[in-house]
C-alpha positions as CSV (number, residue, x, y, z in Angstrom):
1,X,5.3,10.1,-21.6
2,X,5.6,12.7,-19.1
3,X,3.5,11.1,-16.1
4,X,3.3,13.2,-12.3
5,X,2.5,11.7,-9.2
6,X,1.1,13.8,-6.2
7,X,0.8,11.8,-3.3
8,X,0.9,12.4,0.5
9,X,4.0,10.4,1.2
10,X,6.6,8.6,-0.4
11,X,9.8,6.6,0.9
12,X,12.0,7.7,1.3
13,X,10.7,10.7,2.5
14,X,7.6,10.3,4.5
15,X,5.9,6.8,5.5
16,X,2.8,6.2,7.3
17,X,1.8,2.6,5.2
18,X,2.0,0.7,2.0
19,X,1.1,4.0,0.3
20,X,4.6,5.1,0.6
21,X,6.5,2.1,-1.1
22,X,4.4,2.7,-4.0
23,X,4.8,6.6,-4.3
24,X,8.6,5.5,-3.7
25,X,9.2,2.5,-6.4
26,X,6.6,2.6,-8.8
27,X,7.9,5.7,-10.3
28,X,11.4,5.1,-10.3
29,X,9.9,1.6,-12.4
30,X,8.5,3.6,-15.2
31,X,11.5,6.0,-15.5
32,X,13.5,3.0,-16.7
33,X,10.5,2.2,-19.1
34,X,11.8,5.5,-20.5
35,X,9.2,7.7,-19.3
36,X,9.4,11.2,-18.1
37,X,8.6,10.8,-14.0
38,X,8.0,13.6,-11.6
39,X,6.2,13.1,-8.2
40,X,5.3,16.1,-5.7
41,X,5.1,15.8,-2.2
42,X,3.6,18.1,0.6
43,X,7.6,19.4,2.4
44,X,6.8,17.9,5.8
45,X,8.4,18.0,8.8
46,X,9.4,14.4,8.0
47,X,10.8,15.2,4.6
48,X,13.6,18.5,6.1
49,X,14.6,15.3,8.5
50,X,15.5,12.8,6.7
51,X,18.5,14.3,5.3
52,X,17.8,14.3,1.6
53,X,19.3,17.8,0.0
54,X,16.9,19.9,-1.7
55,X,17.2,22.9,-3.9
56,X,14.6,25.8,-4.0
57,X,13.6,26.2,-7.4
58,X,12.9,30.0,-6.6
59,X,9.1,29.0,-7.7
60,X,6.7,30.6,-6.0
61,X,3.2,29.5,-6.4
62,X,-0.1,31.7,-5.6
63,X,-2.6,29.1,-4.3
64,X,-6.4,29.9,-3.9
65,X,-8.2,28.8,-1.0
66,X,-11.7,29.5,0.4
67,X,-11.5,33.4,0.0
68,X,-7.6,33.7,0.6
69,X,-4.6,33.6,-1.8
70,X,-2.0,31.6,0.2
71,X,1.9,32.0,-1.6
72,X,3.7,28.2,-1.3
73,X,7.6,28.1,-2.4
74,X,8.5,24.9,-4.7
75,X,11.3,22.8,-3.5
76,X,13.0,19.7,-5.7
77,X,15.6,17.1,-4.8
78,X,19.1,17.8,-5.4
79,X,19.4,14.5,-7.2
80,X,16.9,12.9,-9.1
81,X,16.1,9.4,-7.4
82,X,16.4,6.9,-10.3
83,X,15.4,9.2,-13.4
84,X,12.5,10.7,-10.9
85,X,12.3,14.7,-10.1
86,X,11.3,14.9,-7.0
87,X,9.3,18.0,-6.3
88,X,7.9,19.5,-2.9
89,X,5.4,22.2,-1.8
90,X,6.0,24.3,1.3
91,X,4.0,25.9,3.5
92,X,4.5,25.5,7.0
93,X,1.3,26.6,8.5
94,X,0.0,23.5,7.6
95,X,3.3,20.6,6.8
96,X,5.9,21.9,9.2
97,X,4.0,19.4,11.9
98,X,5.6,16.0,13.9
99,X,3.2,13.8,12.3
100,X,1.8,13.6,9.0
101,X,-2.1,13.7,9.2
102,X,-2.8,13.4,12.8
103,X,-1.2,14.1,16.1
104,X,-2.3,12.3,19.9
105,X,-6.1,13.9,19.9
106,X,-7.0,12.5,16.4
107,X,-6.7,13.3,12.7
108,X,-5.7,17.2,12.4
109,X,-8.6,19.6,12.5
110,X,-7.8,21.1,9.2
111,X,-7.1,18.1,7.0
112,X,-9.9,19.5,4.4
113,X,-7.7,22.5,4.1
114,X,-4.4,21.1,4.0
115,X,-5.1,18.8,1.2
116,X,-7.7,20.8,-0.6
117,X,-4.5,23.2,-0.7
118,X,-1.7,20.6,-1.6
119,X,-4.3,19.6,-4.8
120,X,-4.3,23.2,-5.6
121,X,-0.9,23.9,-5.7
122,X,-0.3,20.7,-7.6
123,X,-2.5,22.1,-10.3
124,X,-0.8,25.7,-10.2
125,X,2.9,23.7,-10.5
126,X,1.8,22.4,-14.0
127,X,1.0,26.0,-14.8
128,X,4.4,27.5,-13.0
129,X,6.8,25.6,-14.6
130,X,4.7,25.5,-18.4
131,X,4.6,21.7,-17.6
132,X,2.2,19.7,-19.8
133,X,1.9,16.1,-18.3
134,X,0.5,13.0,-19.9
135,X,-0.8,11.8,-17.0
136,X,-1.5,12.3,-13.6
137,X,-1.4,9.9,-11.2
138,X,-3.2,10.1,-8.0
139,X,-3.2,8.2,-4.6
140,X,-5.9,8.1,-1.7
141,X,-8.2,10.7,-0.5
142,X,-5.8,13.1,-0.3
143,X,-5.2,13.8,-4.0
144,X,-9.0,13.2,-4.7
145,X,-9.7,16.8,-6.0
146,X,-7.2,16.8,-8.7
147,X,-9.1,14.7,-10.7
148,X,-12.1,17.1,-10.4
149,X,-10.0,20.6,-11.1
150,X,-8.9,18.8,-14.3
151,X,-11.9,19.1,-15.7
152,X,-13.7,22.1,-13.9
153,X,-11.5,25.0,-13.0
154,X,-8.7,24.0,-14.9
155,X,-10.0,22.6,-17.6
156,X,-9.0,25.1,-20.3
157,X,-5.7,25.7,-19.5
158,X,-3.3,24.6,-22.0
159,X,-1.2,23.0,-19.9
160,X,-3.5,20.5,-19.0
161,X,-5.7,20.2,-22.4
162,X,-4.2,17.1,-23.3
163,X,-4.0,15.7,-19.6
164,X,-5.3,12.3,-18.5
165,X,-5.8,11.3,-14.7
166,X,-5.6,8.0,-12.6
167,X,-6.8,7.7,-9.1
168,X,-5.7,4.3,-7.6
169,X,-7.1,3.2,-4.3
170,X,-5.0,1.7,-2.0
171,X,-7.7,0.8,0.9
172,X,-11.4,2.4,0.2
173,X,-12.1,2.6,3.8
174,X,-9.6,6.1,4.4
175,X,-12.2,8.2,2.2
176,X,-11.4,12.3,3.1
177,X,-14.9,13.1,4.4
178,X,-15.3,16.9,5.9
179,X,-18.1,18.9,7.2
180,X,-20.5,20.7,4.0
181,X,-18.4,23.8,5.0
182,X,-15.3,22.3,3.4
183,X,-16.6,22.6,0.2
184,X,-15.9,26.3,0.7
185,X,-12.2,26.0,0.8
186,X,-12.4,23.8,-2.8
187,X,-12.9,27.2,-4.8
188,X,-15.6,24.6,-6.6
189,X,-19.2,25.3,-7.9
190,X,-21.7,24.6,-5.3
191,X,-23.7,22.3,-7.8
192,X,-20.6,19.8,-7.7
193,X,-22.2,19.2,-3.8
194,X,-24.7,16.7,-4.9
195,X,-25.7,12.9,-5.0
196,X,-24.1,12.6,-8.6
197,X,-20.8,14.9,-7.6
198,X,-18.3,15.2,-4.7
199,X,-21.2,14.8,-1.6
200,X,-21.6,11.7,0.5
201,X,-24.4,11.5,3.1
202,X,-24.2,15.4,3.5
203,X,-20.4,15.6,3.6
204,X,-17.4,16.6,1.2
205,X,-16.0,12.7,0.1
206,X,-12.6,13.6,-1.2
207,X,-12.0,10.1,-2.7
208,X,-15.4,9.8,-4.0
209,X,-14.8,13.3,-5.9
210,X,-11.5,11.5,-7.3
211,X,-13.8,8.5,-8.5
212,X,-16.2,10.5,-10.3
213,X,-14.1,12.8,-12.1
214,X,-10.9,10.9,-12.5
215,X,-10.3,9.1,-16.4
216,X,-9.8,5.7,-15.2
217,X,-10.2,4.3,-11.4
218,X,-7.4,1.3,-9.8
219,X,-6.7,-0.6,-7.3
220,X,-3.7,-2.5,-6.2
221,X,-5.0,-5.9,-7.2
222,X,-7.1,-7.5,-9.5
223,X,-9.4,-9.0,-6.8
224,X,-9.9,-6.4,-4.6
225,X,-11.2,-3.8,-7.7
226,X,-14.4,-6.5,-7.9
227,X,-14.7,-6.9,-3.9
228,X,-15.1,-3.0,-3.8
229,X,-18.0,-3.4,-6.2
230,X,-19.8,-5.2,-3.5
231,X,-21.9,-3.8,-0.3
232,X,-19.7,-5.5,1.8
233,X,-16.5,-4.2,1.1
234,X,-17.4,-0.8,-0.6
235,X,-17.8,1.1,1.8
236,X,-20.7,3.3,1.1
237,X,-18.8,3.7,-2.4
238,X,-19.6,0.7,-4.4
239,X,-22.7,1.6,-6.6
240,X,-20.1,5.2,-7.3
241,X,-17.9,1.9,-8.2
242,X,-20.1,-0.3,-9.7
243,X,-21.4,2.6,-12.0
244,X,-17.4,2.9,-13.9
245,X,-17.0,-0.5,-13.9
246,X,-15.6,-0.3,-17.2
247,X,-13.0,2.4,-16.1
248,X,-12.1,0.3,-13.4
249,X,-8.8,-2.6,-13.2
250,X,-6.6,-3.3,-10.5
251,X,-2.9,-4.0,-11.0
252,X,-0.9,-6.1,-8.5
253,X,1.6,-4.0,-6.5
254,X,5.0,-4.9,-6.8
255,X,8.2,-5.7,-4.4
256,X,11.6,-3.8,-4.5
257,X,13.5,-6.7,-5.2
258,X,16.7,-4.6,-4.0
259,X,15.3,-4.0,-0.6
260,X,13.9,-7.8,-0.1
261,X,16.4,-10.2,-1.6
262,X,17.6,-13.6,0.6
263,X,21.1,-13.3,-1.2
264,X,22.2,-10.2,0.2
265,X,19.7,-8.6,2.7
266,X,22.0,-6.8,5.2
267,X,19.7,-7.4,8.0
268,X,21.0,-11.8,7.8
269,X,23.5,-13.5,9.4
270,X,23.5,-15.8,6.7
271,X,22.4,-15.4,3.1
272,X,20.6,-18.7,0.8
273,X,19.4,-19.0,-2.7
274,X,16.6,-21.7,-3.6
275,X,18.9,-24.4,-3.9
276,X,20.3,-23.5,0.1
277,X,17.7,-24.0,1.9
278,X,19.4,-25.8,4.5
279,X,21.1,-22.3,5.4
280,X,17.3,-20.8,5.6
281,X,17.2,-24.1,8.4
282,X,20.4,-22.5,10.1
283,X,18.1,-18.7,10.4
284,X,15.2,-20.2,12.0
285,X,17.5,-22.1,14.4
286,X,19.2,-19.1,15.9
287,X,16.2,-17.1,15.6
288,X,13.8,-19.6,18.0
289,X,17.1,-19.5,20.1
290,X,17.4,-15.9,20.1
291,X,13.3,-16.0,20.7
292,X,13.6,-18.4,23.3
293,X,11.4,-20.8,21.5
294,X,12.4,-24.4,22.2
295,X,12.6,-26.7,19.3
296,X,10.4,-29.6,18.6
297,X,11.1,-32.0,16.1
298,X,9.8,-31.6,12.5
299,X,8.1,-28.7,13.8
300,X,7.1,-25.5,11.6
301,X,8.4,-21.9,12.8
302,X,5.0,-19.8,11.6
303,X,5.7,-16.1,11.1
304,X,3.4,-13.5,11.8
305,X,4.2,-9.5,10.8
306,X,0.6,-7.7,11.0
307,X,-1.1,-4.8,12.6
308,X,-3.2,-6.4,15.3
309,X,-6.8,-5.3,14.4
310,X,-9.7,-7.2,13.2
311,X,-8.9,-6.2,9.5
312,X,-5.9,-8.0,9.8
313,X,-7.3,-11.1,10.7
314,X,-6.6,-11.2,14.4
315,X,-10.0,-12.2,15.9
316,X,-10.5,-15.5,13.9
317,X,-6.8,-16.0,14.5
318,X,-7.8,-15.8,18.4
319,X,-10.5,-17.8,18.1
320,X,-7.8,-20.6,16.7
321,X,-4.6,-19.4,18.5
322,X,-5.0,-22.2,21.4
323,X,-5.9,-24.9,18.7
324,X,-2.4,-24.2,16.4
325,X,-0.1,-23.8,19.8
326,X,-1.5,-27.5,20.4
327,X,-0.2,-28.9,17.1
328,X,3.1,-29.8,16.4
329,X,4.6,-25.8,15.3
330,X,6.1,-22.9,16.7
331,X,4.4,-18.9,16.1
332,X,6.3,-15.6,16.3
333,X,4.3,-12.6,16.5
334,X,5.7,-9.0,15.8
335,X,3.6,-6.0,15.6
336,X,1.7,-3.0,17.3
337,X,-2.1,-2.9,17.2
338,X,-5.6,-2.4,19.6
339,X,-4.9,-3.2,23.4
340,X,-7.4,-5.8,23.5
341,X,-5.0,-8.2,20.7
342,X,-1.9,-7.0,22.6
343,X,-3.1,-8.4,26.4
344,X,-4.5,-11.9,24.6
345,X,-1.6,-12.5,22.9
346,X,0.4,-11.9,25.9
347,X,-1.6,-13.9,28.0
348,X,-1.6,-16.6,25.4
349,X,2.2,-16.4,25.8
350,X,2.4,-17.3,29.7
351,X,0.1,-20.4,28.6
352,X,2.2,-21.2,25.5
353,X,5.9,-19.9,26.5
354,X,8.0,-22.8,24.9
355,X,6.2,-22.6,22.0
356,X,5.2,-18.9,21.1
357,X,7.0,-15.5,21.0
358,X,5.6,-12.3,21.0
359,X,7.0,-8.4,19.8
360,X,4.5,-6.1,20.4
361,X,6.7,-3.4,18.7
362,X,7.9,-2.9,15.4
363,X,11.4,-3.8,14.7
364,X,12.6,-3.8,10.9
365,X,15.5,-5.8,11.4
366,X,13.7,-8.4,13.2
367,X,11.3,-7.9,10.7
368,X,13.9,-9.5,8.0
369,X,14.8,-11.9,10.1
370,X,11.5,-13.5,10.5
371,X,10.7,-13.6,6.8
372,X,13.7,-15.2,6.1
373,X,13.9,-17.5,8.9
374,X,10.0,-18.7,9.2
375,X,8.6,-21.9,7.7
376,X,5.1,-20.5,6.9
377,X,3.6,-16.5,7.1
378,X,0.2,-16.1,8.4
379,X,-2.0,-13.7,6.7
380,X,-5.8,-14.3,7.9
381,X,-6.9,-11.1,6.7
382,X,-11.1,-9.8,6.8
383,X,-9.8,-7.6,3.0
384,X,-6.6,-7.0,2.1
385,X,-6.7,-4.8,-0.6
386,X,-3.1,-5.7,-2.0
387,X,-0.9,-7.8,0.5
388,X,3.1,-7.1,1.2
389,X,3.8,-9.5,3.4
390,X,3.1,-12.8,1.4
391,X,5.1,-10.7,-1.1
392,X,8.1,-11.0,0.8
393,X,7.3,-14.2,2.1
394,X,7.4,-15.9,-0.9
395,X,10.6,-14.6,-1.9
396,X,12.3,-16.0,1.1
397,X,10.7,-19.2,0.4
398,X,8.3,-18.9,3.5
399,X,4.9,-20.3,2.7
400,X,1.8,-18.0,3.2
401,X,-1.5,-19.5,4.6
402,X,-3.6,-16.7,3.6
403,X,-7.6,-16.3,3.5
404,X,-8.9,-16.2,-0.1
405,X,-9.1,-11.9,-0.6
406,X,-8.2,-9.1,-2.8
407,X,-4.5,-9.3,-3.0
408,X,-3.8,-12.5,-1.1
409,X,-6.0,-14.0,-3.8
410,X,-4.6,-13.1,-6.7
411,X,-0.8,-14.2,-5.5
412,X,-1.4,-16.9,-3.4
413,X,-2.2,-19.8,-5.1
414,X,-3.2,-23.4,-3.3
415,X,-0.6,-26.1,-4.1
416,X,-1.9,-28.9,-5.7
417,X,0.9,-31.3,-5.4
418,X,2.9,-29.6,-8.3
419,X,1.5,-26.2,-8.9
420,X,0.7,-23.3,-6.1
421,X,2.7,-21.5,-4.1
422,X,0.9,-21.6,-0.3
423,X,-2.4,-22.3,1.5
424,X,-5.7,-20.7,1.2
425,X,-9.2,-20.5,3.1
426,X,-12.2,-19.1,1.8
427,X,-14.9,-18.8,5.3
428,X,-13.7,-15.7,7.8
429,X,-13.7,-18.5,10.9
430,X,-10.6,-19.5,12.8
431,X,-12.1,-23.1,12.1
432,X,-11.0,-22.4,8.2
433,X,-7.8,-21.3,9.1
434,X,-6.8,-24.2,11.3
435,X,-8.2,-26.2,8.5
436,X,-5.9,-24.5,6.1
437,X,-3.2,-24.6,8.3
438,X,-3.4,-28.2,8.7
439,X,-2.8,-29.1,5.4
440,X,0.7,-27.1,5.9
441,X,1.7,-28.9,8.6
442,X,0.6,-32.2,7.1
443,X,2.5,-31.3,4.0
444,X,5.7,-29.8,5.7
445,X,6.6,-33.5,6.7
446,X,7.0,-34.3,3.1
447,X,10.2,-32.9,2.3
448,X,10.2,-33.1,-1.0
449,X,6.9,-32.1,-1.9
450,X,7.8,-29.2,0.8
451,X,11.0,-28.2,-1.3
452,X,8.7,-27.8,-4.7
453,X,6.2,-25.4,-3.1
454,X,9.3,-23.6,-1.6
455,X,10.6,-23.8,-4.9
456,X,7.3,-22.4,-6.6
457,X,7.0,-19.4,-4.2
458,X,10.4,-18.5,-4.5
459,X,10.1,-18.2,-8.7
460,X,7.5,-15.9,-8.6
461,X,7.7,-12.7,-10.3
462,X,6.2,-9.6,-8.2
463,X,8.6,-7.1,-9.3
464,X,7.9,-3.7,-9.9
465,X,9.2,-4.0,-13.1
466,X,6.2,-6.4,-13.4
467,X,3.6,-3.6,-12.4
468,X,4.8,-0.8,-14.3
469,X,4.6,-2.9,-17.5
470,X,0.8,-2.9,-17.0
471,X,0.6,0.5,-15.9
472,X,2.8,1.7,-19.1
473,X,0.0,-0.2,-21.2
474,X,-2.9,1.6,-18.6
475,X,-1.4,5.1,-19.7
476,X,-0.7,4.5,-23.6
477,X,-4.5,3.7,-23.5
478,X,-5.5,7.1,-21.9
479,X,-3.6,8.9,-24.3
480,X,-4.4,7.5,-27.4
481,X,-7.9,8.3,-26.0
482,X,-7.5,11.7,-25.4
483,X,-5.8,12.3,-28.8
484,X,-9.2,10.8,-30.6
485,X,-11.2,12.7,-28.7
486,X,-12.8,16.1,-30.1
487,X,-11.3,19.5,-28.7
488,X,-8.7,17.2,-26.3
């Protein structure tokens, strides 16, 4: 099948979150299922610096917007990445900027145009090149009008007759909503701007627009597509959600297995398989040295790699900080986040300095180097819509104590003495994740029992290759569906 991605960024191009990875792997998965991959790109700033050599395709595309006709130039990668063509729309008024969507004031004034635009010219690339896709795959807010000129403006071109779209949602709380002006840019019918269409609470929702008008509606887990179904997590969207339940799945991200490996990550001093794990003992011994964390006997090293925010967890893990520092473990701490997490965690370290370090800016080696060396990952998430970390965790035989949501639920499974893979709470209280914790701690003094759920975690499959199998089997579904139906 011939399947396009348009998505805001993509490593190794552009990165602001998880989004990226996906943009970056998942394709590059399919094209050695033998598909036909393209993705296309907004040419940022970001992209020009990277490095990567890129060809103009001499493509020029006439893009309407509000009452103007703005002229883009079509850009591709000198080498396809893995099977992928890599394609990228300029227009510097509005990507030739030092951050992607925002700058030190806030989110960029004209978002609504920029990506109302880049959806545009995404459409007019399908007609430019004479390009019929299978499928098109969309990500996030940004790419929510496609969806909705599939079957509205573009609708009868032949190009896209037999097309079938996919939104996927990586986190349902970054929605795209603009002023009722906005709409005016879209080049869309006015009675689109309604309860039933692309209007939320007197604004233009971009996602919502995707969720209406898209084929079929995913998330990145299994979990997480039925806790966005609910008031709690859905954000305003869940009855839009609720209402395509039966057009709605989520499929488990996956991990780039060539990136995060324990037998050759570039980032280790030493390297270990499953059957080394005294070598993994050797990491988190120079690492607390190198932290200047002393070591206690038969005490855990718990890693922690997070955004410090409440979403991540970090208020119920304050409420229990004091409480784990007073068992028998050790904690390092690396990430950015709101000042308030940054000056307790700092204070907590002049009360805790023999036990506790803390890195309060991101550093990717040191990054690897705590996956691989830690004992147990900490994940106390409020919704996590998919997970990484206890991804990567797992595969360098660190155990995640996790709370029990989207993602984290779905790959985290309680060990039971023979079966499981970490630790799990259910209640958002730090008094369920010292609970949880607990039985860790209680259970790293077995050693044996400890090397089984090591060896468990380690075994797991979350490869891409994993996730594009199910996604191959998503698409094949769409398109047999459009080929029964009528006039498609």
């Amino acid at each position: 099948m011939k399947i396009l991605f348009p998505v805001s960024e993509a490593v190794p191009f552009a990165k602001t979150g998880g989004l990226a990875d996906v943009a970056g792997t998942l394709p590059q998965a399919l094209a050695r299922l033998g598909h036909e991959v393209y993705t296309v790109l907004p040419l940022y700033r970001h992209v020009r610096n990277t490095g990567v050599g890129l060809n103009s395709t001499r493509l020029k595309l006439s893009v309407p917007l509000g009452n103007q006709v703005l002229s883009a130039e079509v850009w591709e990668a000198q080498t396809p990445s893995n099977g992928v063509h890599q394609y990228f729309i300029q227009y510097d008024p509005f990507f030739d900027r030092a951050e992607l969507y925002h700058n030190a004031e806030g989110d960029y004034r004209d978002n609504d145009q920029r990506f109302t635009f880049f959806c545009r010219a995404v459409m007019e690339l399908g007609i430019t090149l004479g390009q019929s896709w299978d499928i098109i795959h969309c990500h996030d807010w940004h790419t929510g009008l496609i969806p909705v000129y599939l079957k509205t403006l573009y609708a009868h071109e032949t190009v896209y007759r037999h097309c079938r779209s996919v939104i996927t949602i990586h986190n349902l709380a970054y929605q795209g909503l603009f002023p009722r002006e906005s709409m005016s840019y879209t080049g869309l019918p006015d009675s689109l701007f309604s309860a039933e269409g692309v209007e939320f609470w007197g604004r233009l929702n971009f996602l919502k627009s995707g969720l209406i008008f898209a084929d079929w509606i995913n998330t990145v887990s299994p979990t997480y597509a039925r806790e966005i179904q609910t008031a709690e997590l859905g954000h305003g969207l869940d009855g839009v959600l609720r209402q395509r339940k039966h057009e709605l799945s989520g499929i488990l991200n996956g991990l780039d297995y060539t990136i995060w490996n324990p037998q050759n990550d570039p980032f280790l001093p030493i390297h270990f398989q499953p059957h080394e794990l005294e070598r993994k003992q050797e990491l988190k011994a120079e690492l607390m040295e190198e932290q200047r964390i002393f070591a206690i006997k038969d005490a855990p090293l718990v890693g922690m790699i997070s955004r410090l925010d409440e979403q991540k967890g970090l208020d119920i893990l304050a409420e229990a900080a004091e409480t784990l520092l007073n068992l028998n473990m050790h904690l390092i701490i690396l990430g950015t986040g709101t000042r308030k997490f940054h000056e307790y965690f700092l204070h907590l370290k002049s009360k805790f300095a023999r036990k506790l370090a803390v890195n309060l800016a991101f550093n990717n080696e040191l990054a690897h180097r705590i996956y691989a060396a830690s004992d147990m990952f900490l994940m106390p998430s409020r919704f996590e819509p998919c997970g990484l970390g206890q991804l990567i965790a797992m595969r360098y035989g660190t155990i995640p104590i996790v709370r029990h949501t989207g993602g984290l639920a779905d790959t985290v499974i309680e060990f039971d003495g023979k079966q499981g893979n970490g630790f799990c709470f259910q209640e958002y209280s730090g008094h369920a994740l010292v609970n949880a914790a607990r039985r860790a701690f209680d259970l790293y003094q077995d050693k044996d029992a400890w090397q089984k759920v090591v060896h468990n975690a380690m075994q797991a499959d979350f490869s891409w290759e994993r996730a594009a199998g199910e996604y191959h089997v998503l698409y094949h579904r769409l398109r047999e569906a459009a080929a029964a139906t009528p006039g498609a």
